[in-house]
PyMOL CGO cylinders between C-alpha atoms (Angstrom):
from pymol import cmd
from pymol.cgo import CYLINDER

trace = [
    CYLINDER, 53.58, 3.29, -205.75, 55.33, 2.37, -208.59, 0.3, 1, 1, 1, 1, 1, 1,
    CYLINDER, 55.33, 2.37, -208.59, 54.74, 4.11, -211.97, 0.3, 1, 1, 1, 1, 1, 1,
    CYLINDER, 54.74, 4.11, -211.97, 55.65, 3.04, -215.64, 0.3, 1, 1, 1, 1, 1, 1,
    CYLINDER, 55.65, 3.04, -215.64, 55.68, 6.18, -217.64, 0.3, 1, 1, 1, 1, 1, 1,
    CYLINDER, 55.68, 6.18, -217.64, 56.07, 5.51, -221.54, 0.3, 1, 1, 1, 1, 1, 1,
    CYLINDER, 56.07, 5.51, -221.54, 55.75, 7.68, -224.39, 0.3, 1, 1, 1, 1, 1, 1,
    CYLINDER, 55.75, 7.68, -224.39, 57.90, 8.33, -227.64, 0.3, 1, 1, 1, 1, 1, 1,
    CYLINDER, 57.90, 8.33, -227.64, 58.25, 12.23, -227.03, 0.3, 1, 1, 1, 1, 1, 1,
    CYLINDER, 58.25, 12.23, -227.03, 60.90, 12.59, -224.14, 0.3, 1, 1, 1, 1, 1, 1,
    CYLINDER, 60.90, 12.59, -224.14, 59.51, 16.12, -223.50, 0.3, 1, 1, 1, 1, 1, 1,
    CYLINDER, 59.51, 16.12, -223.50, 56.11, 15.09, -222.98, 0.3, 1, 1, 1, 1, 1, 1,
    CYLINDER, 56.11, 15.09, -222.98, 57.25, 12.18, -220.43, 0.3, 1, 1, 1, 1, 1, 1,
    CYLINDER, 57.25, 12.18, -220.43, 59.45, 13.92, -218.42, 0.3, 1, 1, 1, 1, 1, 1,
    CYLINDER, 59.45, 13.92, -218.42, 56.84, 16.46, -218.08, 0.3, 1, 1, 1, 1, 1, 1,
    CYLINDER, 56.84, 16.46, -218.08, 54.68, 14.39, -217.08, 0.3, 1, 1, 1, 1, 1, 1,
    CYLINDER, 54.68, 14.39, -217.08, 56.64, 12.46, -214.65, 0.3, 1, 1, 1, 1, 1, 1,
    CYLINDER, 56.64, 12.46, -214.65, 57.86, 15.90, -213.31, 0.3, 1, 1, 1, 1, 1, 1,
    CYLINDER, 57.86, 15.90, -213.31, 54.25, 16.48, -212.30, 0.3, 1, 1, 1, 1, 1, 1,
    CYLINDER, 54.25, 16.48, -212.30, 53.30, 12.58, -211.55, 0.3, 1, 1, 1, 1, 1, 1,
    CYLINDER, 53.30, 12.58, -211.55, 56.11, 12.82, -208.77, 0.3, 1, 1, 1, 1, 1, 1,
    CYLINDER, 56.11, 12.82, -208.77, 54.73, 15.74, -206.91, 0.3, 1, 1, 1, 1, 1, 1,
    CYLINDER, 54.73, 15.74, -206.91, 52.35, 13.47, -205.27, 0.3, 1, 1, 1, 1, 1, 1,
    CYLINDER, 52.35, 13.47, -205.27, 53.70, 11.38, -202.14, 0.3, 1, 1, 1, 1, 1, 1,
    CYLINDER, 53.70, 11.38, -202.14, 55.10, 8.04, -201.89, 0.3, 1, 1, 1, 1, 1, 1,
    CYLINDER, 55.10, 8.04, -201.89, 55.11, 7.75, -206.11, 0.3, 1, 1, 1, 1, 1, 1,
    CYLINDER, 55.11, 7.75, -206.11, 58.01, 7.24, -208.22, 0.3, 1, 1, 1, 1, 1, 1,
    CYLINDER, 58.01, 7.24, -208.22, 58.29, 6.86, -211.71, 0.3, 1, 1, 1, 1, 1, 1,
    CYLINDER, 58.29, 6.86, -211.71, 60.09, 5.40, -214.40, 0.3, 1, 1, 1, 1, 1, 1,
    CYLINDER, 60.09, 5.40, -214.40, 60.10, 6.33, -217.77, 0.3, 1, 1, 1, 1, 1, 1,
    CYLINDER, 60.10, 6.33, -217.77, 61.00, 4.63, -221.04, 0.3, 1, 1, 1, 1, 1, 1,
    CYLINDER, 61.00, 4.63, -221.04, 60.54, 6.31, -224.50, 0.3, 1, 1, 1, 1, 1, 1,
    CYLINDER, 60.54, 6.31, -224.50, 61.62, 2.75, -226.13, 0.3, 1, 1, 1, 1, 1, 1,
    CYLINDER, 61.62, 2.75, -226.13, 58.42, 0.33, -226.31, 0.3, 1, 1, 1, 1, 1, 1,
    CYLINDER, 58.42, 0.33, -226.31, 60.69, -2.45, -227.04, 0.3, 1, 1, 1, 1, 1, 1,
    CYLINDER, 60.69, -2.45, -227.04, 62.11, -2.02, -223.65, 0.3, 1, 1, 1, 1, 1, 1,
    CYLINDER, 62.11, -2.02, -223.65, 58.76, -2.22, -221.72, 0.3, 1, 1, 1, 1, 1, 1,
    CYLINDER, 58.76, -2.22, -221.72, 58.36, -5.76, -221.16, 0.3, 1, 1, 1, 1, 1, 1,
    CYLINDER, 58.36, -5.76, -221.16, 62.13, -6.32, -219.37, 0.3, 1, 1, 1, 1, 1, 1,
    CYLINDER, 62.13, -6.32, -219.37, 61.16, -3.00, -217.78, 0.3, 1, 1, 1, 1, 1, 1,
    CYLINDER, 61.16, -3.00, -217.78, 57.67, -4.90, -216.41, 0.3, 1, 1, 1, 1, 1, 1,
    CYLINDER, 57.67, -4.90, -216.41, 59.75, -7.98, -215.56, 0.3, 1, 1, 1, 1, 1, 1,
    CYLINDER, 59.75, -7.98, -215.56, 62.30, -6.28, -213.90, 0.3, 1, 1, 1, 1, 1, 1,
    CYLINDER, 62.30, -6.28, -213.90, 60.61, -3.89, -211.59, 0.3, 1, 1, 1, 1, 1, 1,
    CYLINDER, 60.61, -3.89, -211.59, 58.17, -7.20, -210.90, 0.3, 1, 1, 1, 1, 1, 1,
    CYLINDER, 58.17, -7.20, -210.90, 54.84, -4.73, -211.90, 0.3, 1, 1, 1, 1, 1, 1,
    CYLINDER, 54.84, -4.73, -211.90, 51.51, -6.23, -211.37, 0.3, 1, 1, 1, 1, 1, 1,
    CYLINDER, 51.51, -6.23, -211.37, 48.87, -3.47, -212.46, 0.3, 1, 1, 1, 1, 1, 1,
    CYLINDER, 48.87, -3.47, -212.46, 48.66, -1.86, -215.47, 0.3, 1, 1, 1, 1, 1, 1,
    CYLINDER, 48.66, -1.86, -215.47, 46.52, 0.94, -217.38, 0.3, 1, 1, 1, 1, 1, 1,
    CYLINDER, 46.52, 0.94, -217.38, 47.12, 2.67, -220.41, 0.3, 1, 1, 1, 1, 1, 1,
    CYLINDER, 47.12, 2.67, -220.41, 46.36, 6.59, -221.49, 0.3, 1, 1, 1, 1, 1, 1,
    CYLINDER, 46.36, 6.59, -221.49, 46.05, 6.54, -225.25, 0.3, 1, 1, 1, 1, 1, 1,
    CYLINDER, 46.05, 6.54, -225.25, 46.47, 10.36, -227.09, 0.3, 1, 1, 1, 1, 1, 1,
    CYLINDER, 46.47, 10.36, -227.09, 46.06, 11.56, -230.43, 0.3, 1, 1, 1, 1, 1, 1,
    CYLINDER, 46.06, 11.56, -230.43, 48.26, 14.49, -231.80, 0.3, 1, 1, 1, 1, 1, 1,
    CYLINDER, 48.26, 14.49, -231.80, 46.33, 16.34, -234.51, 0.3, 1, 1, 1, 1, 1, 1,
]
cmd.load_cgo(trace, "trace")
């Protein structure tokens, strides 16, 4: 499986992918640039999508 990791913080999303990737037969890339997302979609040819919205307070 493919995974699209983005999020402005580079900690948080290399965290994240860190722990993502210690399930089998998933890799992930990760962008902190939103204007890169949609040559990143195109490119990698990625069909499904979801989104995980957070709120730092």
């Amino acid at each position: 499986m493919e995974v699209l990791l983005v999020d402005d913080h580079r900690s948080v999303v290399e965290g994240t992918k860190m722990l993502i990737e210690s399930e089998p037969d998933i890799n992930v890339t990760i962008e902190t640039d939103v204007y890169c997302v949609p040559d990143l979609v195109r490119l990698k040819n990625l069909t499904s999508f979801f989104s995980i919205y957070t709120c730092r307070i």
